[in-house]
C-alpha positions as CSV (number, residue, x, y, z in Angstrom):
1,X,84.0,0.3,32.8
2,X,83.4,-0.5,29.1
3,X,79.5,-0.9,28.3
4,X,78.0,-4.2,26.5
5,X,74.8,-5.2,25.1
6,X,73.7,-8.5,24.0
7,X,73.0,-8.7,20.3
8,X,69.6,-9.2,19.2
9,X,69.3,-10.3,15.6
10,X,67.1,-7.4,13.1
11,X,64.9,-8.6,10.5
12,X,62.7,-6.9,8.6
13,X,59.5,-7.7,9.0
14,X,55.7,-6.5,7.7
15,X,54.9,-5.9,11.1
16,X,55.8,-4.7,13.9
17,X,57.2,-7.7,15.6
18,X,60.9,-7.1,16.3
19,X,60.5,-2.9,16.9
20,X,60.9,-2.9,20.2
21,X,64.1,-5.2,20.7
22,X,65.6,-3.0,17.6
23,X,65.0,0.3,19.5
24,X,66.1,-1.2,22.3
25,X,69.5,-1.7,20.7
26,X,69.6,1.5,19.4
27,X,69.0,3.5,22.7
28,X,71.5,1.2,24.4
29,X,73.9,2.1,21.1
30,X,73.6,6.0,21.5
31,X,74.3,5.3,25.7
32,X,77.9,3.9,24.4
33,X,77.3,0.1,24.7
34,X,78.8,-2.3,22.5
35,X,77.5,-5.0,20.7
36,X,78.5,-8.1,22.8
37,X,79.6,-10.1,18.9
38,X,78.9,-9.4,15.4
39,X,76.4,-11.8,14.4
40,X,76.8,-14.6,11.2
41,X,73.3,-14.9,9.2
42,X,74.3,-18.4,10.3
43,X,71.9,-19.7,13.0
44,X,74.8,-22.4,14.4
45,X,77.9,-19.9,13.7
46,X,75.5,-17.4,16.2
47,X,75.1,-19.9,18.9
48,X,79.0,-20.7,18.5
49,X,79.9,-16.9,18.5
50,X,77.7,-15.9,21.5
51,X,79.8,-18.9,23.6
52,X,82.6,-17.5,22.7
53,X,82.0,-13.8,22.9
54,X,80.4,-14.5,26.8
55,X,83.4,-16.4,27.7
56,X,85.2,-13.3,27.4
57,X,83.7,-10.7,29.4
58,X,85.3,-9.4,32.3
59,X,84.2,-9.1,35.4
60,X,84.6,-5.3,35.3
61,X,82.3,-5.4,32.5
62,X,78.5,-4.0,32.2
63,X,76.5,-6.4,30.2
64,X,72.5,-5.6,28.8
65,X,70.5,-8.4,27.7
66,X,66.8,-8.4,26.0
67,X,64.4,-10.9,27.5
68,X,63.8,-13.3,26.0
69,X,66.1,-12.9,23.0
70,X,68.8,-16.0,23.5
71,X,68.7,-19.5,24.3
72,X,68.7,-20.9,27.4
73,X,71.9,-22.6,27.3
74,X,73.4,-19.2,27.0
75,X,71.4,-17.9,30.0
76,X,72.9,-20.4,31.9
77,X,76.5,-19.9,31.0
78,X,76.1,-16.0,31.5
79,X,75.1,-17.2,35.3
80,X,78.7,-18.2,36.0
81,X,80.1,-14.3,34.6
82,X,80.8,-11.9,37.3
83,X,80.5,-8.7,35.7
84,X,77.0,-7.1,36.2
85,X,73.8,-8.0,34.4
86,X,71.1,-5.7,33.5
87,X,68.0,-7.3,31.8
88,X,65.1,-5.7,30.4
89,X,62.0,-8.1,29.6
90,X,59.7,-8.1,26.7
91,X,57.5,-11.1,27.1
92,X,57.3,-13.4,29.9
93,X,56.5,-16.9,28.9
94,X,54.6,-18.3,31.5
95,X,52.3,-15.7,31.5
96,X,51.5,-17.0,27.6
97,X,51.7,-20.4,29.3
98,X,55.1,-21.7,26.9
99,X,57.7,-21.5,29.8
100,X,57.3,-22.6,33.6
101,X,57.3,-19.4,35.5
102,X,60.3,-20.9,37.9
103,X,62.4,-21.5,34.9
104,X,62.2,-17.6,34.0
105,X,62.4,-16.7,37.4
106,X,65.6,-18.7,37.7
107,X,67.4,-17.1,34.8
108,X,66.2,-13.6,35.8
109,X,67.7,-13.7,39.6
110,X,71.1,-14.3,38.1
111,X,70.6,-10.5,37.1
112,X,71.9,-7.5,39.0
113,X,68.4,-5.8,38.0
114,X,65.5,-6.0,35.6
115,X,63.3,-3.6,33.5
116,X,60.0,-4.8,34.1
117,X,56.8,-3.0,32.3
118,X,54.8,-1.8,35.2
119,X,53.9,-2.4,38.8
120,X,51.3,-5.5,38.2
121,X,54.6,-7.5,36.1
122,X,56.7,-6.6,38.7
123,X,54.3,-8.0,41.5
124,X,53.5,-10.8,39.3
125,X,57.2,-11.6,39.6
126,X,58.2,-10.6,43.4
127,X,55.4,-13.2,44.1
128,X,56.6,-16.0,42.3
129,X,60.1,-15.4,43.6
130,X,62.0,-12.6,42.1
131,X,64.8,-11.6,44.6
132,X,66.6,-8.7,42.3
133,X,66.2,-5.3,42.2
134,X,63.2,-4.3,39.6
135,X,62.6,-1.3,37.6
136,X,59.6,-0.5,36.0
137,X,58.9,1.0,32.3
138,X,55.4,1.9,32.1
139,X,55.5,2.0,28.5
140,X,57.5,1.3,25.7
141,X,59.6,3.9,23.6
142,X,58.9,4.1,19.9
143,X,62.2,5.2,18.2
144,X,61.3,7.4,14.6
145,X,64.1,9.3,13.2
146,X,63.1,10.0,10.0
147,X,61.0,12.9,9.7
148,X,57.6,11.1,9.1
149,X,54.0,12.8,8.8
150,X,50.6,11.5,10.7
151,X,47.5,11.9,9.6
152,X,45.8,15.0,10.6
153,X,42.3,14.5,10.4
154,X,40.4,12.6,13.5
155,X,36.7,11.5,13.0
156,X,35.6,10.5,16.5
157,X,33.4,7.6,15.5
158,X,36.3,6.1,13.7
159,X,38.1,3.4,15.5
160,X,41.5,1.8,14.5
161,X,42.8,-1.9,15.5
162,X,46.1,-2.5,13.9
163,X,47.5,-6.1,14.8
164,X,47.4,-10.3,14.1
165,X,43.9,-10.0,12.7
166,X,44.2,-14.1,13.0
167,X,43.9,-13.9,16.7
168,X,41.9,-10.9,17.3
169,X,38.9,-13.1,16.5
170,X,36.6,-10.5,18.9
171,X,36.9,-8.5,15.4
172,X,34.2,-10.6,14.2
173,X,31.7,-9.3,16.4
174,X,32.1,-6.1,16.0
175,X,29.1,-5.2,13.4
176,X,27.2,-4.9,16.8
177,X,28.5,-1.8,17.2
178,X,26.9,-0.3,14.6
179,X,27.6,3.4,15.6
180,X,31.2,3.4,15.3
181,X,33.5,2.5,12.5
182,X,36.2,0.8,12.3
183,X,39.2,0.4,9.9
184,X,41.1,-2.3,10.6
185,X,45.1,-3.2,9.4
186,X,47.3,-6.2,9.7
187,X,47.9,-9.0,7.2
188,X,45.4,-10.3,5.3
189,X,44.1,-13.8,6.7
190,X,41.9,-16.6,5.3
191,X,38.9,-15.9,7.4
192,X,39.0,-11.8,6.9
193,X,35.7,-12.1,5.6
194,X,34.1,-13.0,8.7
195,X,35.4,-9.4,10.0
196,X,34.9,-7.3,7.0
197,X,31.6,-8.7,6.2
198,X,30.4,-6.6,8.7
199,X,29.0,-3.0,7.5
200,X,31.1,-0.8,9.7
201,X,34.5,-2.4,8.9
202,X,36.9,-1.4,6.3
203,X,40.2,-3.1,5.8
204,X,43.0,-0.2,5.3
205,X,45.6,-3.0,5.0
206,X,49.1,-3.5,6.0
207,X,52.2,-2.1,6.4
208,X,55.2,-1.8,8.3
209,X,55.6,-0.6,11.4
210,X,57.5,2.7,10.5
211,X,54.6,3.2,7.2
212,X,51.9,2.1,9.7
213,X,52.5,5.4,11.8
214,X,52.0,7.5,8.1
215,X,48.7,5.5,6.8
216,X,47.0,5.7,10.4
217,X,43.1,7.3,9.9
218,X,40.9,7.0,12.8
219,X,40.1,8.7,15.7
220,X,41.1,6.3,18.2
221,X,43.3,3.6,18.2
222,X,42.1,0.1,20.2
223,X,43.4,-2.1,22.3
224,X,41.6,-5.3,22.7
225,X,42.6,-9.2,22.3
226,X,41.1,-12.2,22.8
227,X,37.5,-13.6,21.2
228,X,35.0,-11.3,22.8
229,X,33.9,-7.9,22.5
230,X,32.3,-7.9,26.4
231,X,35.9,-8.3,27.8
232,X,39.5,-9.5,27.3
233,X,39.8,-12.6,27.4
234,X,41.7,-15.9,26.7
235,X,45.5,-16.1,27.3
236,X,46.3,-13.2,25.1
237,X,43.4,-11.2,26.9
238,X,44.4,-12.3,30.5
239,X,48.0,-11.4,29.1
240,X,47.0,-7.5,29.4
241,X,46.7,-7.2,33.3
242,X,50.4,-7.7,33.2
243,X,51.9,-6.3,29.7
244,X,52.9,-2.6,27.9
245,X,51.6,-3.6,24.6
246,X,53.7,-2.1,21.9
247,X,50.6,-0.8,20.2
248,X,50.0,1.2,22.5
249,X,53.4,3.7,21.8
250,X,52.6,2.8,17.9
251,X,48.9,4.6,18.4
252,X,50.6,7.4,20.0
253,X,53.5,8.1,17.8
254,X,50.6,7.9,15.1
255,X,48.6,10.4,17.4
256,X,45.5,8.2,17.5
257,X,44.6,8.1,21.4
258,X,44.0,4.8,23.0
259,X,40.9,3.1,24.0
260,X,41.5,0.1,26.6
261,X,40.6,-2.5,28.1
262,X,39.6,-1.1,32.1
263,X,41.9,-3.9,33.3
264,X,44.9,-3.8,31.9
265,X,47.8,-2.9,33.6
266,X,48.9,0.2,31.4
267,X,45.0,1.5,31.2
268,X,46.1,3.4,34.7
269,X,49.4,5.0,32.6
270,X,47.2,6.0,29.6
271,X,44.2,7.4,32.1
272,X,46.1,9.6,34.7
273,X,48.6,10.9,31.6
274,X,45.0,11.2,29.6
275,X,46.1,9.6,26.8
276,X,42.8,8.2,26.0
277,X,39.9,6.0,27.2
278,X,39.2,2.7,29.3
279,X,36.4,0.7,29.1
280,X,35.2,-2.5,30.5
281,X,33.4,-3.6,27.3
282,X,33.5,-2.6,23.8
283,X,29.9,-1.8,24.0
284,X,30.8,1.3,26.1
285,X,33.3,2.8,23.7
286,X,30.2,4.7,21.9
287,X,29.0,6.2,25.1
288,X,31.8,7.3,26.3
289,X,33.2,9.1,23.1
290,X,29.9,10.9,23.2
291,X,30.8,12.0,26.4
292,X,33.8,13.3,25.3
293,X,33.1,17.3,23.9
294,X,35.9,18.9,21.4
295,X,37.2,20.5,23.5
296,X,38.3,17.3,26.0
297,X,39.6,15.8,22.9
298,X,41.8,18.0,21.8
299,X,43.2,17.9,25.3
300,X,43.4,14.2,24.8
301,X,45.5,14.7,21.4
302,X,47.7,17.6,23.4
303,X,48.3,15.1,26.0
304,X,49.3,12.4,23.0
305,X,51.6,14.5,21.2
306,X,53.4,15.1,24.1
307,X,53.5,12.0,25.0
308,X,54.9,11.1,21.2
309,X,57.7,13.5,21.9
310,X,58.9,11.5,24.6
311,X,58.4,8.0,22.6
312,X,59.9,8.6,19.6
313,X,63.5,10.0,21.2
314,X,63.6,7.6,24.4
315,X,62.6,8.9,26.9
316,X,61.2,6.0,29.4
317,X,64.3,3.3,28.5
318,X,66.6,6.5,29.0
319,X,65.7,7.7,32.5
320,X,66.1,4.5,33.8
321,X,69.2,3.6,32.3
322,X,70.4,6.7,34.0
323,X,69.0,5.4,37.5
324,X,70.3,2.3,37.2
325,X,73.9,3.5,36.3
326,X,74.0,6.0,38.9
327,X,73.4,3.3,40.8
328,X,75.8,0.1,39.8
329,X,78.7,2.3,37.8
């Protein structure tokens, strides 16, 4: 049974938007599956050749598609192939409130089985209709092959937040937490004063997302979104109960443990693997590090780099690929 996988198009980017569906690929590539069509830099000629190229497959075929990484129309016309589907989602859209949760529910039942992130997306979706068989993640993989050295040194009071400083607008409260530092990375953004005009911020500024692992300091690296420091919030904070946020494996491949928000679905992954801390509010962190002796946290960091082993060679996306083809093939 020849092996396919749906294309997704690589660009380079100074972040790291695009990582995950590139390592993706690349796990898929090194488990023998072929690229569905070779893709024109031509938006229309792409469209034209994915038509084509799924017109062609054969019902004794094994296709792998990113979610969402195509149009619709060529959802649709994948529903009337016979071979079998796999699917592995990376965003849902309703959940970000851009895409009626029916419509993606629609498109994903026409699947043999989808890679979910955890248990809560996998609920979320059971509940609003999902009939196929689901697999869940846990966390993302974090492909490096290039040898690549971290940064060493981790002062506990030093807190990183790498991300889209433009809507992580809780940054600008965060000179109330006077006893911690942070240093902060992402590109720069008209309103960056109103963050680094606080006294315990420095901007460390931006890179991409195979440099950012290098230029990393901190002892910690923070998950947070939304406009608060007291909780997540908003639709990017909400978004947390049901996400892996690709920051998280970024922090760990950098070997910066996590502090999360107590409520979001991958803070159970990162506290029985002890990968880090949860907290309900940011005004806890400071407490809770000072709870934290040397000898816990270097625990916590033999715990990440462990962890990091499995990230950077795929570990999570391989294991199920084997479950799932033990299963259909």
């Amino acid at each position: 049974m020849r092996k396919v996988q749906y294309n997704v198009v690589e660009r380079d980017t100074r972040n790291a938007s695009g990582k995950a569906k590139k390592d993706v690929c690349k796990i898929l590539s090194n488990s023998n599956y072929q690229y569905l069509y070779r893709p024109s830099n031509n938006r229309y000629l792409r469209i034209i050749q994915q038509i084509i190229a799924i017109s062609k497959l054969k019902k004794e075929e094994y296709l792998f598609v990113q979610y969402p990484a195509n149009l619709d129309i060529c959802y649709k016309y994948l529903k009337s192939k016979t071979c079998l589907k796999f699917v592995i989602i990376h965003d849902l859209e309703s959940l970000r409130g851009t895409k009626n949760i029916q419509k993606e529910i629609s498109i994903l039942n026409e699947f043999n089985a989808v890679i979910s992130h955890n248990a809560q997306m996998s609920h979320y979706l059971k509940l609003n209709g999902l009939t196929t068989e689901i697999f869940d993640l846990e966390i993302f993989d974090y492909l490096m092959t290039n040898p690549f050295q971290v940064i060493s040194t981790h002062n506990k009071k030093e807190v990183t937040f790498a991300g889209n400083l433009a809507k992580s607008t809780f940054l600008q409260e965060i000179g109330r937490l006077a006893n911690l530092k942070f240093l902060i990375y992402g590109a720069p953004i008209t309103d960056l004063d109103k963050i680094t005009k606080n006294e315990n911020v420095e901007y460390a500024g931006v890179y991409t997302s195979e440099k950012l692992i290098e230029n990393l300091h901190g002892g910690w690296g923070l998950v947070w979104d939304g406009d608060s420091i007291d909780t997540c919030n908003g639709i990017s904070g909400e978004y947390m109960r049901y996400n892996c946020p690709h920051k998280v494996s970024m922090y760990i491949v950098a070997e910066r443990p996590i502090i999360i928000w107590r409520q979001a679905a991958i803070a159970n992954y990162i506290i029985e693997n002890n990968l880090g801390i949860a907290v309900d509010t940011l005004y806890d962190i400071d407490k809770v590090i000072d709870s934290i002796n040397e000898d816990m946290y270097q625990d916590i960091l033999c715990a990440v780099r462990i962890e990091k082993e499995k990230l950077i060679h795929g570990y999570h996306l391989n294991t199920l690929l084997k479950q799932i083809e033990n299963k259909y093939l």
